[in-house]
C-alpha positions as CSV (number, residue, x, y, z in Angstrom):
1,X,-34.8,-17.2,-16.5
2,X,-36.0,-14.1,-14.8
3,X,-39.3,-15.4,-13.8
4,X,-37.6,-18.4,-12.0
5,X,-35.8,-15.9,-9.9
6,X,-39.2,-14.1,-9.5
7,X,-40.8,-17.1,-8.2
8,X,-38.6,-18.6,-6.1
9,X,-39.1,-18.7,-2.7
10,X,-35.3,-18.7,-1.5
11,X,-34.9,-15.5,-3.7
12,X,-37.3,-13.7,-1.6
13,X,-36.3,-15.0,1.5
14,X,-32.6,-13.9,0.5
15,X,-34.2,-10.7,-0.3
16,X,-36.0,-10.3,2.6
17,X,-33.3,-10.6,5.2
18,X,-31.1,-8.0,2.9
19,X,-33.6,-5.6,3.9
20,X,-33.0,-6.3,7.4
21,X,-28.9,-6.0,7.8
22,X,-28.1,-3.6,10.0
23,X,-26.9,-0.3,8.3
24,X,-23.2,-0.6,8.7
25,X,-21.2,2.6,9.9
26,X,-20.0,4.6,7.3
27,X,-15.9,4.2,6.6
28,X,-13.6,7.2,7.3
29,X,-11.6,8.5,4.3
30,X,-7.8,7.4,4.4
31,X,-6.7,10.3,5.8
32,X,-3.0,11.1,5.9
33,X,-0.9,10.8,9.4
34,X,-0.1,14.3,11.1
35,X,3.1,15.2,10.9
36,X,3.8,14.3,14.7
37,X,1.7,11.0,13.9
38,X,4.4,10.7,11.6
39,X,7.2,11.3,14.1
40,X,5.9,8.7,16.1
41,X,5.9,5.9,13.4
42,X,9.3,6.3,12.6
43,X,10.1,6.4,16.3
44,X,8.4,3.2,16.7
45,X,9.9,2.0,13.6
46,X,13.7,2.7,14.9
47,X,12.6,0.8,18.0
48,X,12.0,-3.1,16.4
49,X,13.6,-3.0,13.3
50,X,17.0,-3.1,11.9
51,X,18.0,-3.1,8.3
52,X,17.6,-6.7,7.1
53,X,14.8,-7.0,9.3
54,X,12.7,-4.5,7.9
55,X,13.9,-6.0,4.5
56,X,12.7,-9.0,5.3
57,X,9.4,-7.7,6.6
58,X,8.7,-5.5,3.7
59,X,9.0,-8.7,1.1
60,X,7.3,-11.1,2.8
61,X,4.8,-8.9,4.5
62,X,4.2,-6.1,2.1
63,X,5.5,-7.6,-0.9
64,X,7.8,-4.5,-1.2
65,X,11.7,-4.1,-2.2
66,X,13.7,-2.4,0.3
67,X,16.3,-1.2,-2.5
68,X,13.7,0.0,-4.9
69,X,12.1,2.5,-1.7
70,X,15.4,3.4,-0.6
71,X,19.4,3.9,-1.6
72,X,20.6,2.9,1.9
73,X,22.6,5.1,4.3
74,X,21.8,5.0,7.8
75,X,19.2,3.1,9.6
76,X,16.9,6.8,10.4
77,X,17.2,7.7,6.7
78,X,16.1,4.3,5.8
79,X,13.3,4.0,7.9
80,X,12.3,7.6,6.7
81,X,12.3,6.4,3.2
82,X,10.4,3.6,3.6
83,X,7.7,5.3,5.7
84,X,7.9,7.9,3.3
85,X,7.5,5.6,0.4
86,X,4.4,4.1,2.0
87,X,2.9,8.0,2.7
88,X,3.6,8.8,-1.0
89,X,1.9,4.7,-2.0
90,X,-0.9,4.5,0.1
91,X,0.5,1.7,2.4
92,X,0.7,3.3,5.4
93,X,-2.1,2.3,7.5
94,X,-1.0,-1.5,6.3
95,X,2.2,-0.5,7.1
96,X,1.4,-0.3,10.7
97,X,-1.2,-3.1,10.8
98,X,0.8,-5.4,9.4
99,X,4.1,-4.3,11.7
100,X,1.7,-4.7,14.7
101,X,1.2,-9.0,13.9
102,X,5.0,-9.1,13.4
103,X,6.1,-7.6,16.6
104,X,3.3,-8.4,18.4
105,X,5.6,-9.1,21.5
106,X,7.1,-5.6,21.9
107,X,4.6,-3.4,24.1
108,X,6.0,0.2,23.7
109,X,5.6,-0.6,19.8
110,X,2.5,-1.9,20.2
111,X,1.5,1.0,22.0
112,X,2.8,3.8,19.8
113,X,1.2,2.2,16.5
114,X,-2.4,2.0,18.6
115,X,-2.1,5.4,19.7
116,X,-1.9,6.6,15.8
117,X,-4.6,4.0,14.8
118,X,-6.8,5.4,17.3
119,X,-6.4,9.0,16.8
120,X,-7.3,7.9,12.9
121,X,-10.5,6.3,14.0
């Protein structure tokens, strides 16, 4: 089997133009949002969202239950929790990416999430 491979002139080619791919740029580390990058989420967050919607958004979007990241109260300590939840779970950053396709149409949202995302870049 291994000499087929060897000889075979589609191997090589294949081969050959692995060699040539452009050396892609190296990822940064997931780092963790500053607390005032922090601030800024949730202020973004209180702006679009409402309870249900964010429950909605979390299970169909994130595949996340609402009651099992937070026991309620009001709509800040909510938020908190879930952004909290998604600091603690590693979610953040889809967090925001996917928020950003959901609420496409509100620009001061828009705005405050790509402010974060670029200071993480």
């Amino acid at each position: 089997m291994r000499a087929l491979l060897d000889d075979n002139p589609a191997v090589e080619e294949l081969q050959l133009l692995m060699t040539e791919l452009p050396k892609l740029p190296e990822v940064q580390p997931n780092r963790s949002l500053s607390g005032r990058q922090l601030g800024l989420l949730h202020a973004a967050m209180m702006s679009v969202l409402e309870i249900e919607g964010l429950r909605r958004f979390l299970r169909f979007n994130l595949e996340k239950n609402l009651d099992e990241l937070s026991a309620g109260g009001k709509k800040q300590d909510v938020i908190f929790d879930v952004r909290s939840a998604s600091e603690r779970e590693g979610w953040t950053r889809k967090l925001m990416r996917d928020s950003l396709e959901e609420f496409s149409g509100q620009d001061n949202y828009r705005q405050l999430i790509e402010s974060i995302e670029g200071e993480l870049t």
